[in-house]
PASE-60868 format. One record per residue: residue number from 1; residue in one letter; x negated, y negated, z negated of N, C-alpha, C, O in turn. Coordinates in Angstrom, 3 decimals. Atoms other than C-alpha are relative to their C-alpha. Layout:
// PASE-60868
[pt NUM,'a',[X,Y,Z],[X,Y,Z],[X,Y,Z],[X,Y,Z]];
...
//
This chain:
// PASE-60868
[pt 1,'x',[-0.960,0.781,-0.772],[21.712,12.443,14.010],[-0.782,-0.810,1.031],[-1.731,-1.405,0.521]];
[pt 2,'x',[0.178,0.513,-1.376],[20.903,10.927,17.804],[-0.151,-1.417,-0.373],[0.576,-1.473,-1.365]];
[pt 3,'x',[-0.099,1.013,-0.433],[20.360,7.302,18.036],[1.246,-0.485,0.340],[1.570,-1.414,-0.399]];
[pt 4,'x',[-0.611,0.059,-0.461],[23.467,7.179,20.113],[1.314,0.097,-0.955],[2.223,-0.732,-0.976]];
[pt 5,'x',[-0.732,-0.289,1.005],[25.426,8.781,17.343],[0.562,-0.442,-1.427],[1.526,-0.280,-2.175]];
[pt 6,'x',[0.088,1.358,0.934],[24.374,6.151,15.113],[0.563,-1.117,0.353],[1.337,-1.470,-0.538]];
[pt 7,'x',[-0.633,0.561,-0.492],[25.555,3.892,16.658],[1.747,-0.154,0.298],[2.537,-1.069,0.062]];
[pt 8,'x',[-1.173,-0.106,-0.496],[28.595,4.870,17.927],[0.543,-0.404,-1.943],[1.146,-1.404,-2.334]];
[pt 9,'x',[-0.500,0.012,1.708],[29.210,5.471,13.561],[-0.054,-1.157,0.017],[1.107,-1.458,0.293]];
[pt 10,'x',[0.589,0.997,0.844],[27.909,2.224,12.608],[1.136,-0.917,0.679],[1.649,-1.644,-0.173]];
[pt 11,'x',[-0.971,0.664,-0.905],[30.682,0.424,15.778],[1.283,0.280,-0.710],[1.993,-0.572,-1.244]];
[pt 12,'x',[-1.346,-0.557,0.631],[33.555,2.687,14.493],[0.615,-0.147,-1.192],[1.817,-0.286,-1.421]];
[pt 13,'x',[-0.540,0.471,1.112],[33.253,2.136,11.008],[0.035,-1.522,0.088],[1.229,-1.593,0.379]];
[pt 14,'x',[-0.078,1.397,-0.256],[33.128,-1.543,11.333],[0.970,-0.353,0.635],[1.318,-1.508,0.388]];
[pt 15,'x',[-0.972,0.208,-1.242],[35.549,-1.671,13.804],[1.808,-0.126,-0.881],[2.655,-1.005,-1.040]];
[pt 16,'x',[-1.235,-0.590,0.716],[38.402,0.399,11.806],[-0.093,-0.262,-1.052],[0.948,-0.053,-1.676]];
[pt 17,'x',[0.084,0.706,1.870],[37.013,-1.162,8.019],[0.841,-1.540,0.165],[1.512,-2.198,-0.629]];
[pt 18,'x',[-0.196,1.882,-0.100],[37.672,-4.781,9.650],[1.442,0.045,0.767],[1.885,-1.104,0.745]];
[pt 19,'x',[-1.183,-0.021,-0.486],[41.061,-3.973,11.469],[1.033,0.268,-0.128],[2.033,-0.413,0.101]];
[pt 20,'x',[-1.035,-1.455,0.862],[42.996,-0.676,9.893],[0.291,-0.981,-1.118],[-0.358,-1.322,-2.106]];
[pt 21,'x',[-0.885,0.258,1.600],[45.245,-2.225,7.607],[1.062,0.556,-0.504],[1.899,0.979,0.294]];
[pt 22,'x',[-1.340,-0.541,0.071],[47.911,-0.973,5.440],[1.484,-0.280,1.343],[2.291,0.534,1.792]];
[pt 23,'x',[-1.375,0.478,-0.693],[50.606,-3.104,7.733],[-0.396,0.513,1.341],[0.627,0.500,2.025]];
[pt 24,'x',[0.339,-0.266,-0.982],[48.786,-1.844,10.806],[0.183,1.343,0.366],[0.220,1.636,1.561]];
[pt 25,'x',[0.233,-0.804,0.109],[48.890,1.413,9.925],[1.944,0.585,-0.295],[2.306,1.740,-0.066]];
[pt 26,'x',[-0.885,-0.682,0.451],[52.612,1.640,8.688],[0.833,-0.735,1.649],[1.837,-0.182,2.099]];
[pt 27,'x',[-0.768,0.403,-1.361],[53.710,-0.522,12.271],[-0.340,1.461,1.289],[0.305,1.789,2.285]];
[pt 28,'x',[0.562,-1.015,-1.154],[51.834,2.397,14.251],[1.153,1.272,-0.596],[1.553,2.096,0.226]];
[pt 29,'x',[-0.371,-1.540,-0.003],[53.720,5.268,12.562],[1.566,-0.576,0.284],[2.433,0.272,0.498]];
[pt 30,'x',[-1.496,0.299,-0.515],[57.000,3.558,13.364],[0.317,-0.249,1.678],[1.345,-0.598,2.259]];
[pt 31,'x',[0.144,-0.071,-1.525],[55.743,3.740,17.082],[-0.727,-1.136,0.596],[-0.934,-1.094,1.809]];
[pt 32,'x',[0.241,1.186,-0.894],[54.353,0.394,17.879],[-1.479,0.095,0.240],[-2.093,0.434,-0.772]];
[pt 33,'x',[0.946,0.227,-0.383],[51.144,0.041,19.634],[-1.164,-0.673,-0.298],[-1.288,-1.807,0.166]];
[pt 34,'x',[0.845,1.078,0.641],[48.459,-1.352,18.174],[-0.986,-0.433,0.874],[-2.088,0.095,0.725]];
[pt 35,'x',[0.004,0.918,-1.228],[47.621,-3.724,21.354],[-1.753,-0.396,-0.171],[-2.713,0.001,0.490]];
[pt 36,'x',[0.942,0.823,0.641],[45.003,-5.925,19.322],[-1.358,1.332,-0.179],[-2.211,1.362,0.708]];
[pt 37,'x',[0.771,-1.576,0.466],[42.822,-2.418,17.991],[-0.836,0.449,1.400],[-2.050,0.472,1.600]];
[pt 38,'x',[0.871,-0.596,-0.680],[42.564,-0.929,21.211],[-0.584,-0.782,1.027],[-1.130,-0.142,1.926]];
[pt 39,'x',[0.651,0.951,-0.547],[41.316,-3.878,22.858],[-1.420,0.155,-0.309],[-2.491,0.201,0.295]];
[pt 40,'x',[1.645,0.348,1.067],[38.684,-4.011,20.312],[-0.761,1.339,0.175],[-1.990,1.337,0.238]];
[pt 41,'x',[0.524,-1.586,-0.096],[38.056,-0.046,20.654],[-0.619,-0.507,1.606],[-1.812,-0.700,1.844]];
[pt 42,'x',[0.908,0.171,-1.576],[37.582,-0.863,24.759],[-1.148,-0.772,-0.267],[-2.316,-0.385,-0.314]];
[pt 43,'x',[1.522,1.126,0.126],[35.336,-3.814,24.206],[-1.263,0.618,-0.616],[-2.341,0.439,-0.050]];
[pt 44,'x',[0.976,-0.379,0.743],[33.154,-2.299,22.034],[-0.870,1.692,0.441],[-1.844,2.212,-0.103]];
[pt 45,'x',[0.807,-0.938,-0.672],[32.471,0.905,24.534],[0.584,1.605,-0.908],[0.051,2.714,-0.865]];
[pt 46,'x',[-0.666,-1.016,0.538],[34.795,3.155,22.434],[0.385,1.362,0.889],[0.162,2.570,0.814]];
[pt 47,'x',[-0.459,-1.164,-0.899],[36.240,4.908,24.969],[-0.772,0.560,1.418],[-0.272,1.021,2.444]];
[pt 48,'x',[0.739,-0.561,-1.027],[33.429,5.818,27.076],[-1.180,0.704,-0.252],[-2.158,0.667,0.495]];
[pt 49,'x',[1.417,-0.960,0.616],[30.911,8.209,25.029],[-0.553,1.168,0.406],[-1.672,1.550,0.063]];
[pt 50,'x',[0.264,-1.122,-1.003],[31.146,11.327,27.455],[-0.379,-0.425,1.151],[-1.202,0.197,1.823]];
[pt 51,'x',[0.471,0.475,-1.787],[31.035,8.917,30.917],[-1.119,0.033,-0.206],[-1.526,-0.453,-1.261]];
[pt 52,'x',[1.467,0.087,-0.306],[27.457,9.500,32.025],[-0.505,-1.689,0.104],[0.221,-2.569,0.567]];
[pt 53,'x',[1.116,1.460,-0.313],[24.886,6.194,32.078],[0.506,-0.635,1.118],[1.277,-1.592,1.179]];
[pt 54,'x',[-0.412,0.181,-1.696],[25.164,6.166,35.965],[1.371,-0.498,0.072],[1.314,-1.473,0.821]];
[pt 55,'x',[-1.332,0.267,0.201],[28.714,5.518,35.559],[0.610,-0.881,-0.737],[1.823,-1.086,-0.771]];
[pt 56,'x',[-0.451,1.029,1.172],[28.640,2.881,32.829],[0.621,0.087,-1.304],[1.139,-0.790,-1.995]];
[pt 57,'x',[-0.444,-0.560,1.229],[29.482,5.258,30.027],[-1.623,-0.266,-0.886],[-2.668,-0.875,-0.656]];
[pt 58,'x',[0.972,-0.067,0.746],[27.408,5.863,27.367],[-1.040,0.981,-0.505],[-1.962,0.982,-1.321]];
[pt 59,'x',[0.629,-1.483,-0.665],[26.389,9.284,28.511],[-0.233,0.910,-1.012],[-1.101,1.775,-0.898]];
[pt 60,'x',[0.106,-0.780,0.974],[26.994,10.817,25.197],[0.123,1.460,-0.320],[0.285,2.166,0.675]];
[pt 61,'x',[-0.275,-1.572,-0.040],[27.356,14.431,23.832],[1.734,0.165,-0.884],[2.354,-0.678,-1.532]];
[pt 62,'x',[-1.340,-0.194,0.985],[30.754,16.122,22.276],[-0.162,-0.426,-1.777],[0.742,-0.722,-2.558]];
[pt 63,'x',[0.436,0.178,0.856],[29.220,15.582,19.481],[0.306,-1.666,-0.795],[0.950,-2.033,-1.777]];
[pt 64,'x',[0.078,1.634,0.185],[28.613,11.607,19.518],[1.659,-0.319,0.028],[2.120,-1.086,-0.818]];
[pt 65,'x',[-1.315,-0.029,-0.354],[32.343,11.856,20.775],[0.733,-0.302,-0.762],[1.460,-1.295,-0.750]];
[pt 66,'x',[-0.199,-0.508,1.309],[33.155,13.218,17.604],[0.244,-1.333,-0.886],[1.320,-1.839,-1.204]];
[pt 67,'x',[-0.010,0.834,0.573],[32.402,10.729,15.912],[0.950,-1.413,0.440],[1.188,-2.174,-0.498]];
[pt 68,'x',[-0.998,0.970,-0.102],[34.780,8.042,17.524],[1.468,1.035,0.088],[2.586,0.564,-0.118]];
[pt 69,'x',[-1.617,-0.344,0.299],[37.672,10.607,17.587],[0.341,0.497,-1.272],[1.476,0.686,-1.710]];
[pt 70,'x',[-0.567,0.199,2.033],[37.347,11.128,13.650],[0.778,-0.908,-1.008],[1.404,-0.760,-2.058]];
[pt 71,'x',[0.019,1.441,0.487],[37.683,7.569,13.162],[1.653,-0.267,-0.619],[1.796,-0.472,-1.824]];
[pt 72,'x',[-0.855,0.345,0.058],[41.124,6.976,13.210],[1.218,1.160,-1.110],[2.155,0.792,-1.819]];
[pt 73,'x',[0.079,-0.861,1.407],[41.865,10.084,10.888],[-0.452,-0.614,-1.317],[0.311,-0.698,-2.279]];
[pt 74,'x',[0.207,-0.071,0.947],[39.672,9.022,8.601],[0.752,-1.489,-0.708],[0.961,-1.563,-1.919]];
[pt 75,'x',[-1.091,1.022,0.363],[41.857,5.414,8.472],[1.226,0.379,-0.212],[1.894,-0.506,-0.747]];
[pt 76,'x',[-1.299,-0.050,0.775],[44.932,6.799,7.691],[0.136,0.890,-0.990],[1.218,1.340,-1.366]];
[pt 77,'x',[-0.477,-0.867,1.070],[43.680,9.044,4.849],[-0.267,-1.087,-1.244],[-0.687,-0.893,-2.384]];
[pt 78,'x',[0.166,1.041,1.141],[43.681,5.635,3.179],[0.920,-0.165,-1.158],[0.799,-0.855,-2.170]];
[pt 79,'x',[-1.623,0.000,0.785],[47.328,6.401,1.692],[-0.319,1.463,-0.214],[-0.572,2.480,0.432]];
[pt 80,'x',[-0.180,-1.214,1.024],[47.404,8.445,-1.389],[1.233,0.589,-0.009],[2.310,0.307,0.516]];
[pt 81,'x',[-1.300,-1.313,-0.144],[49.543,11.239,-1.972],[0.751,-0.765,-0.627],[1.455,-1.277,0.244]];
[pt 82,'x',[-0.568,0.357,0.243],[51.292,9.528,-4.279],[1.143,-1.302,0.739],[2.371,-1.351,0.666]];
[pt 83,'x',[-0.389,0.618,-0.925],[51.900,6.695,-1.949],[0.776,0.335,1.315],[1.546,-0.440,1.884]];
[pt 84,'x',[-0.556,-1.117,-1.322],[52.902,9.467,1.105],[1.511,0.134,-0.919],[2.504,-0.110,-0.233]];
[pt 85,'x',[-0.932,-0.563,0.519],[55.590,10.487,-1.652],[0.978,-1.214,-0.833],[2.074,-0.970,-1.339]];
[pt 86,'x',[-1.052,1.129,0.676],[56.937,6.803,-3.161],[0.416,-0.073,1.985],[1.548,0.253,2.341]];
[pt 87,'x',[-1.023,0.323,-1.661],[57.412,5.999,1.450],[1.093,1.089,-0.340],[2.171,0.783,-0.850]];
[pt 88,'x',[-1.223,-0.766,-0.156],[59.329,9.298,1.625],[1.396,-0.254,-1.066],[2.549,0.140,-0.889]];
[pt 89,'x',[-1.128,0.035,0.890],[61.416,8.392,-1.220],[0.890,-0.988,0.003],[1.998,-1.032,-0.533]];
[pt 90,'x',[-0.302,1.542,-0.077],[61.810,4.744,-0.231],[-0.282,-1.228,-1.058],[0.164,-2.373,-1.125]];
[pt 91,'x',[0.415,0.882,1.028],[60.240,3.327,-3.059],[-0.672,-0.749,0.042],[-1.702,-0.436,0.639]];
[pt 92,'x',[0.341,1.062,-1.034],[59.287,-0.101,-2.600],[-1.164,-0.290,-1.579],[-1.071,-1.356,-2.189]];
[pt 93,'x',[0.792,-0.374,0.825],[56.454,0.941,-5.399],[-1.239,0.664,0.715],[-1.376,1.878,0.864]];
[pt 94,'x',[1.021,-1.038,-0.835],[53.412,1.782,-3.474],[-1.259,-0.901,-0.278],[-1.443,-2.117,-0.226]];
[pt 95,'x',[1.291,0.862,0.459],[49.932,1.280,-4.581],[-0.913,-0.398,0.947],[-0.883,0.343,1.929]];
[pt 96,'x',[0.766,0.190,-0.716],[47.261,-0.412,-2.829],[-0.987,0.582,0.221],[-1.695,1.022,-0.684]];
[pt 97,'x',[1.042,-0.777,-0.319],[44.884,1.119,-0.660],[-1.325,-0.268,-0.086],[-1.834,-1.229,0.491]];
[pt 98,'x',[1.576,0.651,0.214],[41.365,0.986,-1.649],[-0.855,0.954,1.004],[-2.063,0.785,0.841]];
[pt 99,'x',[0.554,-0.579,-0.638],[40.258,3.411,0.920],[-0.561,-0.646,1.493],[0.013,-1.539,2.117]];
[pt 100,'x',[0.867,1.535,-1.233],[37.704,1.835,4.007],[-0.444,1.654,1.361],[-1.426,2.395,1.336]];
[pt 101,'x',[0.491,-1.383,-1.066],[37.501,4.874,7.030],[-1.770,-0.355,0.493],[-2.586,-1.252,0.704]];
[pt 102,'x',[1.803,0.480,-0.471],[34.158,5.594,7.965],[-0.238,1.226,1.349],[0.702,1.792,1.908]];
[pt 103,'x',[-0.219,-1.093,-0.844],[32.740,8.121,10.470],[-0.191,1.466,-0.293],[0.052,2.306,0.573]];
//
Protein backbone atom coordinates (compact mmCIF):
# COMPACT_ATOMS: atom_id res chain seq x y z
CA UNK A 1 0.00 0.00 0.00
CA UNK A 2 1.27 3.76 -1.28
CA UNK A 3 1.82 6.27 1.34
CA UNK A 4 -1.01 8.18 -0.19
CA UNK A 5 -3.29 5.24 0.25
CA UNK A 6 -2.53 5.22 3.78
CA UNK A 7 -3.52 7.97 4.36
CA UNK A 8 -6.38 8.54 2.54
CA UNK A 9 -7.53 4.94 4.89
CA UNK A 10 -6.37 6.26 8.06
CA UNK A 11 -8.74 10.06 7.10
CA UNK A 12 -11.74 7.87 6.00
CA UNK A 13 -11.87 5.61 8.72
CA UNK A 14 -11.72 8.27 11.28
CA UNK A 15 -13.82 10.41 9.55
CA UNK A 16 -16.89 7.81 9.06
CA UNK A 17 -15.99 5.90 12.83
CA UNK A 18 -16.46 9.56 14.43
CA UNK A 19 -19.59 10.69 12.34
CA UNK A 20 -21.69 7.51 10.73
CA UNK A 21 -24.21 7.03 13.20
CA UNK A 22 -27.12 4.83 13.45
CA UNK A 23 -29.52 8.19 13.32
CA UNK A 24 -27.33 9.49 10.51
CA UNK A 25 -27.53 6.69 8.64
CA UNK A 26 -31.37 5.95 8.96
CA UNK A 27 -32.02 10.15 8.14
CA UNK A 28 -29.90 9.53 4.81
CA UNK A 29 -31.97 6.55 3.60
CA UNK A 30 -35.14 8.57 4.08
CA UNK A 31 -33.42 11.11 1.62
CA UNK A 32 -31.96 13.79 3.73
CA UNK A 33 -28.56 15.04 3.12
CA UNK A 34 -26.09 14.63 5.35
CA UNK A 35 -24.87 18.49 5.12
CA UNK A 36 -22.53 18.19 8.33
CA UNK A 37 -20.52 14.68 6.75
CA UNK A 38 -19.86 16.08 3.55
CA UNK A 39 -18.43 19.14 4.79
CA UNK A 40 -16.13 17.09 6.78
CA UNK A 41 -15.45 14.67 3.64
CA UNK A 42 -14.47 18.23 1.60
CA UNK A 43 -12.33 19.57 4.37
CA UNK A 44 -10.42 16.75 4.84
CA UNK A 45 -9.42 16.44 0.86
CA UNK A 46 -11.98 13.59 0.34
CA UNK A 47 -13.09 14.46 -2.76
CA UNK A 48 -10.03 15.18 -4.58
CA UNK A 49 -7.78 11.84 -4.82
CA UNK A 50 -7.69 11.62 -8.77
CA UNK A 51 -7.17 15.78 -9.21
CA UNK A 52 -3.48 15.90 -10.07
CA UNK A 53 -0.93 17.89 -7.40
CA UNK A 54 -0.73 20.83 -9.95
CA UNK A 55 -4.30 21.27 -9.50
CA UNK A 56 -4.58 20.97 -5.73
CA UNK A 57 -5.75 17.39 -5.75
CA UNK A 58 -4.02 14.82 -4.29
CA UNK A 59 -2.85 13.32 -7.52
CA UNK A 60 -3.86 9.89 -6.55
CA UNK A 61 -4.37 6.52 -8.41
CA UNK A 62 -7.93 4.55 -8.95
CA UNK A 63 -6.76 2.69 -6.58
CA UNK A 64 -6.17 5.28 -3.57
CA UNK A 65 -9.71 6.39 -4.90
CA UNK A 66 -10.90 3.20 -3.91
CA UNK A 67 -10.38 3.52 -0.87
CA UNK A 68 -12.55 6.71 -0.11
CA UNK A 69 -15.40 5.32 -2.33
CA UNK A 70 -15.56 2.01 -0.11
CA UNK A 71 -15.98 4.03 2.85
CA UNK A 72 -19.39 4.77 2.97
CA UNK A 73 -20.39 1.05 2.09
CA UNK A 74 -18.51 -0.15 4.58
CA UNK A 75 -20.71 2.33 7.18
CA UNK A 76 -23.85 1.11 6.39
CA UNK A 77 -22.95 -2.60 6.67
CA UNK A 78 -23.18 -1.60 10.33
CA UNK A 79 -26.97 -2.88 10.41
CA UNK A 80 -27.42 -6.52 10.89
CA UNK A 81 -29.61 -8.61 8.99
CA UNK A 82 -31.64 -9.04 11.63
CA UNK A 83 -31.96 -5.38 12.18
CA UNK A 84 -32.56 -4.84 8.02
CA UNK A 85 -35.57 -7.33 8.83
CA UNK A 86 -37.11 -5.90 12.47
CA UNK A 87 -37.01 -1.89 10.01
CA UNK A 88 -38.88 -3.76 7.25
CA UNK A 89 -41.31 -5.10 9.62
CA UNK A 90 -41.59 -1.92 11.68
CA UNK A 91 -40.39 -3.23 14.73
CA UNK A 92 -39.40 -0.71 17.08
CA UNK A 93 -36.94 -3.74 18.37
CA UNK A 94 -33.68 -3.14 16.74
CA UNK A 95 -30.36 -3.95 18.14
CA UNK A 96 -27.50 -1.76 18.49
CA UNK A 97 -24.87 -1.37 16.13
CA UNK A 98 -21.50 -2.34 17.18
CA UNK A 99 -20.07 -2.12 13.77
CA UNK A 100 -17.16 0.99 13.15
CA UNK A 101 -16.57 1.22 8.90
CA UNK A 102 -13.13 1.14 8.04
CA UNK A 103 -11.40 1.21 4.62
Amino acid sequence: MNELRTILGDVVTRLFTERVTKDLLESAETGAWPDALWQAVEENGLTWPLVPESKGGAGGTWADAFVVARAPRAATRCRSRSSRRSWARGSSRRRASTCRPGP
